[in-house]
C-alpha positions as CSV (number, residue, x, y, z in Angstrom):
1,X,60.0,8.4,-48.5
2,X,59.8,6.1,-45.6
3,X,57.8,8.2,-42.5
4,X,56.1,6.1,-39.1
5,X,52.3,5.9,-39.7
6,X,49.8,4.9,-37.3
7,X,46.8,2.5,-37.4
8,X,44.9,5.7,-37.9
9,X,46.6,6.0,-41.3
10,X,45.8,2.4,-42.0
11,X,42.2,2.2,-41.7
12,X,42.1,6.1,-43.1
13,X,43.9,5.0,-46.0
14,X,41.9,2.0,-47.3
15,X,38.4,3.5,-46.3
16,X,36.3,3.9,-49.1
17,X,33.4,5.8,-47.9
18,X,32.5,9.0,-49.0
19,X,32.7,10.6,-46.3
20,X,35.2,9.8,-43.5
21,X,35.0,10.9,-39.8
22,X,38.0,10.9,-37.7
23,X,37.0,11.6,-34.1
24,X,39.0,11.1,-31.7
25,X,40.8,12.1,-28.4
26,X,44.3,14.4,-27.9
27,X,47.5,12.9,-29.1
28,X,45.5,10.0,-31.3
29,X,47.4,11.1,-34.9
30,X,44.1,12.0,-36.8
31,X,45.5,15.4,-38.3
32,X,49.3,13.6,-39.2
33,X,47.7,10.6,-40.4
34,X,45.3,12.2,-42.4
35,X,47.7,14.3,-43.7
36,X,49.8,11.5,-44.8
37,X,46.9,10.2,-47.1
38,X,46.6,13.2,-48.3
39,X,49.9,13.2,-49.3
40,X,49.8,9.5,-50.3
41,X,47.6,9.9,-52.9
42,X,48.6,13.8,-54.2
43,X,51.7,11.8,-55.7
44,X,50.3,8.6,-56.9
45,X,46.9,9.3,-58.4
46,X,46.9,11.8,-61.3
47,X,44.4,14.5,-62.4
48,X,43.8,14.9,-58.8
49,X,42.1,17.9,-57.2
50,X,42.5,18.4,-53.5
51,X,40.8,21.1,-50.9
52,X,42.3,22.0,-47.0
53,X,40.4,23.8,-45.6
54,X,39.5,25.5,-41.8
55,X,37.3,27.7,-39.9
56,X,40.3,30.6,-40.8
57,X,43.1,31.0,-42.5
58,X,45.7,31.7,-39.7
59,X,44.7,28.5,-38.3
60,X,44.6,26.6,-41.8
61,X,48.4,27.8,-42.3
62,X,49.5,27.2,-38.9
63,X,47.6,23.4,-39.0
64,X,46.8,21.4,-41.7
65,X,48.5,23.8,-44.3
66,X,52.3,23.8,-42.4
67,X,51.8,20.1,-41.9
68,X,51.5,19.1,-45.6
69,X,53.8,21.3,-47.0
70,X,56.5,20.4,-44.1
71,X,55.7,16.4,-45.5
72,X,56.3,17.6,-49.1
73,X,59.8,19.0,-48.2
74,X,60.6,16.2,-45.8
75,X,59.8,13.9,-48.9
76,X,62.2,16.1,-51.2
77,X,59.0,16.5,-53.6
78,X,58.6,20.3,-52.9
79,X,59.4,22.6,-55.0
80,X,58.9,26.7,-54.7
81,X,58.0,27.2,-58.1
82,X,54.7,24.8,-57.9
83,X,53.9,26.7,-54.8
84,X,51.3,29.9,-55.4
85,X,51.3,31.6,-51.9
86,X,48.9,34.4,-53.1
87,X,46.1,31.8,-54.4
88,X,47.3,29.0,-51.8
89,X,47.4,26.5,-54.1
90,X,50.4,23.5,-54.9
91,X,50.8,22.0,-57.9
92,X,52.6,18.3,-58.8
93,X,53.0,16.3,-61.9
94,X,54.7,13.0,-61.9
95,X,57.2,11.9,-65.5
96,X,54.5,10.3,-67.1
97,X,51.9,11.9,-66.3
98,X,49.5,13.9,-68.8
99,X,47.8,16.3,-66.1
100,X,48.9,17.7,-62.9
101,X,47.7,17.4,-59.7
102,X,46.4,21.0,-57.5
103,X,46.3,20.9,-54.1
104,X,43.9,24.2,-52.6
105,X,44.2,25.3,-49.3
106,X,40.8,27.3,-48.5
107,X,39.3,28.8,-45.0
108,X,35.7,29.4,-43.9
109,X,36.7,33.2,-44.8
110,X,36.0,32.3,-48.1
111,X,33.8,29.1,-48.7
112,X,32.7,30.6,-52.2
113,X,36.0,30.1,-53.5
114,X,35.4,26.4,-53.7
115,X,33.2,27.2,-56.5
116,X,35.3,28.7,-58.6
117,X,37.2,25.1,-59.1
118,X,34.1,24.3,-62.2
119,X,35.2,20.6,-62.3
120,X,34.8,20.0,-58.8
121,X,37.6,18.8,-56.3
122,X,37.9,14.8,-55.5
123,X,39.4,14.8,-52.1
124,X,38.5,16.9,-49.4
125,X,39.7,17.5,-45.5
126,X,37.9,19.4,-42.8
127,X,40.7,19.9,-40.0
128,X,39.0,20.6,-36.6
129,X,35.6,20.3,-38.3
130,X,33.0,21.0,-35.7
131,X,34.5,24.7,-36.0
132,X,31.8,24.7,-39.3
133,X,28.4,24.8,-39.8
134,X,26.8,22.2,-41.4
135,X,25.8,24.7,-44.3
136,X,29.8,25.5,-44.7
137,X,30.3,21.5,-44.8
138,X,27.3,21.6,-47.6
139,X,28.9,24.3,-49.6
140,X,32.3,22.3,-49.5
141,X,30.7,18.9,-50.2
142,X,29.0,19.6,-52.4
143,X,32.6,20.5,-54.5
144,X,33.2,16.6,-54.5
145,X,32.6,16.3,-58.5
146,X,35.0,15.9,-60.9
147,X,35.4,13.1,-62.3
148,X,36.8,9.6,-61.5
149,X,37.4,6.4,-63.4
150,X,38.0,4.1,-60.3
151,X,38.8,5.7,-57.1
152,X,35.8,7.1,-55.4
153,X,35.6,10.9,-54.4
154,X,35.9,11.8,-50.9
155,X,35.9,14.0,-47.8
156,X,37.6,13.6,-44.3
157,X,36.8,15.3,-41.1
158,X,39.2,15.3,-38.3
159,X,38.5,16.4,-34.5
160,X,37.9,16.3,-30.7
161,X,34.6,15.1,-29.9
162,X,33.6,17.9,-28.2
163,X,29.7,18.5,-28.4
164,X,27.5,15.3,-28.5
165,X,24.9,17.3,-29.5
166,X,26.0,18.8,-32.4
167,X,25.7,18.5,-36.4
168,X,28.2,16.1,-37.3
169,X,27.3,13.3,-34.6
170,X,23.3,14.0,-35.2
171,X,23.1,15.3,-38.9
172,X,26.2,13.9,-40.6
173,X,27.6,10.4,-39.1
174,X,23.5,9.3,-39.3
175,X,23.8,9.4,-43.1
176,X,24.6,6.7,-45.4
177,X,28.2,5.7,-47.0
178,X,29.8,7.3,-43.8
179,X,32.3,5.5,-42.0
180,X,33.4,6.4,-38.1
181,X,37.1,6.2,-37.5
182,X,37.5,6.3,-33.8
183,X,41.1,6.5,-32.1
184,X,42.9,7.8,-28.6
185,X,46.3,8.2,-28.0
186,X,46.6,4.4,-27.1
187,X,46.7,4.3,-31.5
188,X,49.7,6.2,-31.4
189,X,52.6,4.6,-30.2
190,X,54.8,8.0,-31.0
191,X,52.7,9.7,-28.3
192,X,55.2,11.6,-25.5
193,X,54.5,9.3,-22.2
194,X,54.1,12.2,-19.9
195,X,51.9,13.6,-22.0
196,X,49.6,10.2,-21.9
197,X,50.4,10.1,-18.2
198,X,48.5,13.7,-18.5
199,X,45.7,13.0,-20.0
200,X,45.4,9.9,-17.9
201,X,45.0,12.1,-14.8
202,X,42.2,13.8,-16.0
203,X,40.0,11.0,-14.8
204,X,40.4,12.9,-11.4
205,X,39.7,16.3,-12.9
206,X,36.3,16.3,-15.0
207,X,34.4,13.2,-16.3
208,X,33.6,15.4,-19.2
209,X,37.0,16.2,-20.4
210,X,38.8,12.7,-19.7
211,X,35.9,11.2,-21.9
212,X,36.6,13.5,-24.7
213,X,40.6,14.0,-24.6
214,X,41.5,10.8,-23.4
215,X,39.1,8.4,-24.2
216,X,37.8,10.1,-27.6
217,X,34.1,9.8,-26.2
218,X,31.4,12.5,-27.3
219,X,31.1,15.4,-24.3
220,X,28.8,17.9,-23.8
221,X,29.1,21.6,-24.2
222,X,27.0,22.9,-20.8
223,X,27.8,25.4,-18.5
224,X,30.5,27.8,-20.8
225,X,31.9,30.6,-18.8
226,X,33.2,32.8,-21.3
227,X,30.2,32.7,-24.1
228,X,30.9,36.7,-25.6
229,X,33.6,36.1,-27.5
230,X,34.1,37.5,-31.5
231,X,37.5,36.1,-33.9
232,X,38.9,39.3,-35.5
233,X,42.1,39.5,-38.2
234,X,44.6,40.8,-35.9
235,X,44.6,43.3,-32.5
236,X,44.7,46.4,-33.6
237,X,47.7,48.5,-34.0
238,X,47.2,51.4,-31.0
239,X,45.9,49.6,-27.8
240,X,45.1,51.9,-24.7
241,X,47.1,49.5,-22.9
242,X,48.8,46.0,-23.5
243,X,50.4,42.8,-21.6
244,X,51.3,39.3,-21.6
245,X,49.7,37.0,-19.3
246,X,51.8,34.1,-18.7
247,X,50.7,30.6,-17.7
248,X,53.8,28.2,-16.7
249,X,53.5,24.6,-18.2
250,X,56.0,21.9,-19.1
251,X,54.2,18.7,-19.7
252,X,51.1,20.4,-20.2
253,X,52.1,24.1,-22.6
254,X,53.0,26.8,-21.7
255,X,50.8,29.5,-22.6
256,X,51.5,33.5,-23.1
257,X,49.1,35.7,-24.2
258,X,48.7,39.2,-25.3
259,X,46.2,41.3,-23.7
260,X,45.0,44.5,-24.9
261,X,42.4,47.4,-23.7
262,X,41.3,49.6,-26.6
263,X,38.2,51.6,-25.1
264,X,35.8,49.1,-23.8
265,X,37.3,45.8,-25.9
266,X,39.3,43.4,-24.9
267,X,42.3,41.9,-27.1
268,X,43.3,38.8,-26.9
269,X,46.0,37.1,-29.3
270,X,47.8,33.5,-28.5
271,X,51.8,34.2,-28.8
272,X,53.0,31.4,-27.2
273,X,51.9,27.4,-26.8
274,X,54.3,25.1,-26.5
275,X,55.4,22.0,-24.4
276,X,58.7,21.0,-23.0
277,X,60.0,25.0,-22.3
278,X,62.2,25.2,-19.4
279,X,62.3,28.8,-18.2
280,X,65.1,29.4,-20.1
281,X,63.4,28.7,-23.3
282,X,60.8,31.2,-22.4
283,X,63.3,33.6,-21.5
284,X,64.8,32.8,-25.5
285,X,60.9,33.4,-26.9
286,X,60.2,36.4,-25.0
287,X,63.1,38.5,-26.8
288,X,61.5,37.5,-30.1
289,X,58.3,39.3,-28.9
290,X,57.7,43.3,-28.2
291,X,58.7,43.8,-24.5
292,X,55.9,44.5,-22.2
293,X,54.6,43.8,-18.9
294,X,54.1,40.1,-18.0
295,X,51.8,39.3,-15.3
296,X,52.6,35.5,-14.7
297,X,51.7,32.6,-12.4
298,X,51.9,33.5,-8.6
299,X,52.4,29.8,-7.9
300,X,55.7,29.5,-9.5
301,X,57.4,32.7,-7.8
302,X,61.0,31.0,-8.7
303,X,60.0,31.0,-12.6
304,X,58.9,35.1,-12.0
305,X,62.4,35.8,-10.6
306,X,64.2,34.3,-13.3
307,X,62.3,36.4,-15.9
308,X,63.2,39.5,-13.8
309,X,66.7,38.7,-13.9
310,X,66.9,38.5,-17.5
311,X,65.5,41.9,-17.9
312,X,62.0,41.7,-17.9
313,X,58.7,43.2,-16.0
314,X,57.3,40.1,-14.9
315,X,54.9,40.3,-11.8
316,X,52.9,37.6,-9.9
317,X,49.7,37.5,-11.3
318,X,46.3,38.0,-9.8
319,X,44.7,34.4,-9.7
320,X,41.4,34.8,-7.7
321,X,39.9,32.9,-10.2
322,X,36.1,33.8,-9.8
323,X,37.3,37.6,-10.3
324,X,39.0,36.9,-12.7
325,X,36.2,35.3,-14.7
326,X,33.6,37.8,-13.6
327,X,36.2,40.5,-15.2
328,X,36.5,38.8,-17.8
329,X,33.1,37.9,-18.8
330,X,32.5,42.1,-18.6
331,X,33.6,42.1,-22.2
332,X,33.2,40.5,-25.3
333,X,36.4,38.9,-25.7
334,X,37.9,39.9,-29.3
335,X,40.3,37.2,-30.1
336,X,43.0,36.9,-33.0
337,X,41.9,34.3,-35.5
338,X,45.0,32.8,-35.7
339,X,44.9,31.8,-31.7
340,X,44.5,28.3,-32.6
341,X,44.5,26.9,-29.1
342,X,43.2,29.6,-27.3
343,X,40.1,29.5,-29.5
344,X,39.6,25.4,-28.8
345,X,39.9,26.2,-25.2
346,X,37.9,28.9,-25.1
347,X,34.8,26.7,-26.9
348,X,35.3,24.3,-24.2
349,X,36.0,26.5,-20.7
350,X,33.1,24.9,-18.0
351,X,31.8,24.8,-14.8
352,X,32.4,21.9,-12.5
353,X,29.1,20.0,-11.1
354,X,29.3,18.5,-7.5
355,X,28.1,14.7,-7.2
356,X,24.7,15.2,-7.7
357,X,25.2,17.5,-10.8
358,X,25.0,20.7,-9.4
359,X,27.0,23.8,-11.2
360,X,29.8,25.5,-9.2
361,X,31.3,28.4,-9.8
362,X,34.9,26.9,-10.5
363,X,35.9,26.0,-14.2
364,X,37.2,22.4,-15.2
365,X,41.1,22.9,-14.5
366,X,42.4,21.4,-17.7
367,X,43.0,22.0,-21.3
368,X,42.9,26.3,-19.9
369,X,46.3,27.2,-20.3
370,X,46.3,30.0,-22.5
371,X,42.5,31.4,-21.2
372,X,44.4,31.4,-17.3
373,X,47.3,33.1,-19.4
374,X,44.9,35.9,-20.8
375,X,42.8,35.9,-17.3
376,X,46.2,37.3,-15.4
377,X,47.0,39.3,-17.9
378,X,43.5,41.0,-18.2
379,X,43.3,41.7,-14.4
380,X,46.6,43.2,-14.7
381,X,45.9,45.5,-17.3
382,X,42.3,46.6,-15.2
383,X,44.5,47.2,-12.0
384,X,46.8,49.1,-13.8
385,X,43.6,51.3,-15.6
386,X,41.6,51.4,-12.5
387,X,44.0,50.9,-10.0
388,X,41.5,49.4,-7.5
389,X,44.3,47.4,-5.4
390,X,47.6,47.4,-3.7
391,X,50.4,48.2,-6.5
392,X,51.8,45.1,-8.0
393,X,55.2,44.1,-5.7
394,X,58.5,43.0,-7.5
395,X,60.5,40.7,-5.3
396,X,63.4,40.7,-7.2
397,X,66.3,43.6,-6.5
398,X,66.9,43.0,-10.7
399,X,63.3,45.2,-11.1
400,X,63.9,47.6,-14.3
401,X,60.6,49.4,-13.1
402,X,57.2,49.6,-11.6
């Protein structure tokens, strides 16, 4: 199959390090081209054994795992039958070939699996690796021995270069036989324009997160507003009460998440994260979700209308922003492990500094779209349990209810 590939694919592809960073800022390819070598050699080298894993295994399927097996179908090399969904494990064999190749998709959830492959694995890929410890990347490494004749074992790590300080920039990429693969979106000449134009802007927004999404440049995790927060399997099934916050996005996503009260803990689950939705393609998602109240961006009181008039309780959202985050931060946030983006943001949600380095109270507006999304929709939920303000207004004569 003939597919676009990027330089990161070229220099990924003819590395022969053992172990391969790929660090990089938004948009720059690392987890498609990686993928693509992945899939490269899964049908030319035989006896192969492969590992995918992630911090979870929501994200894992809804990443790296999706992204493979969509390449496998797009290839016409898929076939149900080699595909064990219980064990998460794909199986190939070439005409010709004496052994099969397995491909393993693994989470953190369950690192000790790894050793029940006794012959080892020969390739490996970390997707969004600074979401491990450097004790999980041991225990995976250290899988990287079965045998070879010629092609050397190895292990690839893909991510945003979020914390300078961390393991892999001052334990791993310090080590010998690593090689640094370094790319921005300017290595990806599939990249959206408006979304580069984005990303470009964020040069006026925070030095911190231009260097690390645009220019691929190590940040610095300092200053995090929301530090109590826990991953959990799923919200659970009776909430005390329940909402969508809805953040409005085009270029930048559009976020929607679920908010629930059970006692004193706070739900949040990521439902919707998307670029390029017109209102009307919100209106399409929202009847694929349960109905409930949706407490959206005040700033776009148009949008709100539109939502009314197709039916829906959608109200303008509370956006004082320090209350919000003082709210907020009076819980330990228990967020869905499958909230892929909402969990990346939430690692990364700072405080401004003035000119001479001095913490505000503000946050960083940018990459926040689903945490402002779960912000309105956890102040609606404590006005509606508290009811400590004015009762929320619908403008719209199409209200169902109050």
């Amino acid at each position: 199959m003939e597919t676009d590939v990027t330089s990161v694919y070229d220099r990924t592809i003819v590395s022969k390090a053992k172990t391969i960073v790929n660090v990089g800022g938004a948009g720059s390819s690392k987890s498609w081209s990686i993928a693509q070598v992945i899939i490269d050699k899964f049908v030319s080298e035989e006896d192969k054994t492969f590992l995918i894993a992630r911090k979870t295994m929501p994200a894992l399927k809804r990443s790296s795992y999706g992204l493979i097996i969509d390449f496998l179908k797009e290839a016409d090399i898929y076939e149900d039958k080699n595909h064990n969904k219980t064990d998460h494990v794909y199986r190939f064999k070439k005409d010709g070939w004496a052994k099969e190749n397995e491909m393993w998709f693994m989470s953190l959830d369950e690192p000790t699996k790894a050793k029940s492959l006794k012959s080892g694995v020969n390739y490996i890929w970390l997707e969004e690796a600074d979401e491990f410890t450097f004790d999980d990347f041991m225990t995976f490494s250290l899988q990287l021995r079965k045998h070879t004749k010629d092609i050397p074992n190895q292990i690839y790590l893909s991510f945003n270069p979020i914390d300078g300080n961390g393991w892999i920039p001052t334990k791993l990429i310090p080590q010998d036989n690593v090689e640094v693969i370094h790319s921005t979106i300017d290595d990806n000449p599939m990249a959206d324009a408006d979304y580069v134009a984005y990303l470009d802007a964020q040069c006026n927004v925070d030095e911190n997160y231009y260097k690390i999404y645009r220019l691929g440049e190590w940040g610095r995790l300092e200053n995090i507003i929301f530090p109590k927060y826990t991953l959990v399997d799923e919200m659970p099934k009776e909430l005390d009460e329940w909402n969508y916050g809805l953040d409005f996005g085009y270029v930048h996503p559009t976020a929607l998440t679920k908010c629930g009260l059970q006692g004193d803990k706070l739900y949040w689950h990521q439902t919707l994260f998307s670029t390029g939705l017109t209102n009307s393609d919100i209106i399409e998602r929202l009847s694929h979700f349960d109905r409930g109240d949706i407490f959206a961006d005040n700033a776009e009181p148009d949008r709100i209308e539109e939502i009314c008039r197709a039916g829906y309780n959608a109200y303008p959202a509370n956006k004082d922003v320090k209350l919000g985050i003082d709210t907020v931060n009076g819980f330990t946030i228990h967020i869905t492990k499958e909230s892929i983006e909402l969990i990346k943001q939430i690692r990364g949600y700072q405080r401004k500094k003035d000119k001479d380095g001095r913490v505000l109270e503000e946050p960083v507006k940018a990459y926040d779209d689903a945490i402002d999304a779960g912000r309105y929709g956890t102040m609606g939920l404590l006005k509606v349990r508290f009811a400590t303000a004015k009762p929320w207004v619908r403008k719209s004569k199409h209200s169902i209810r109050m």
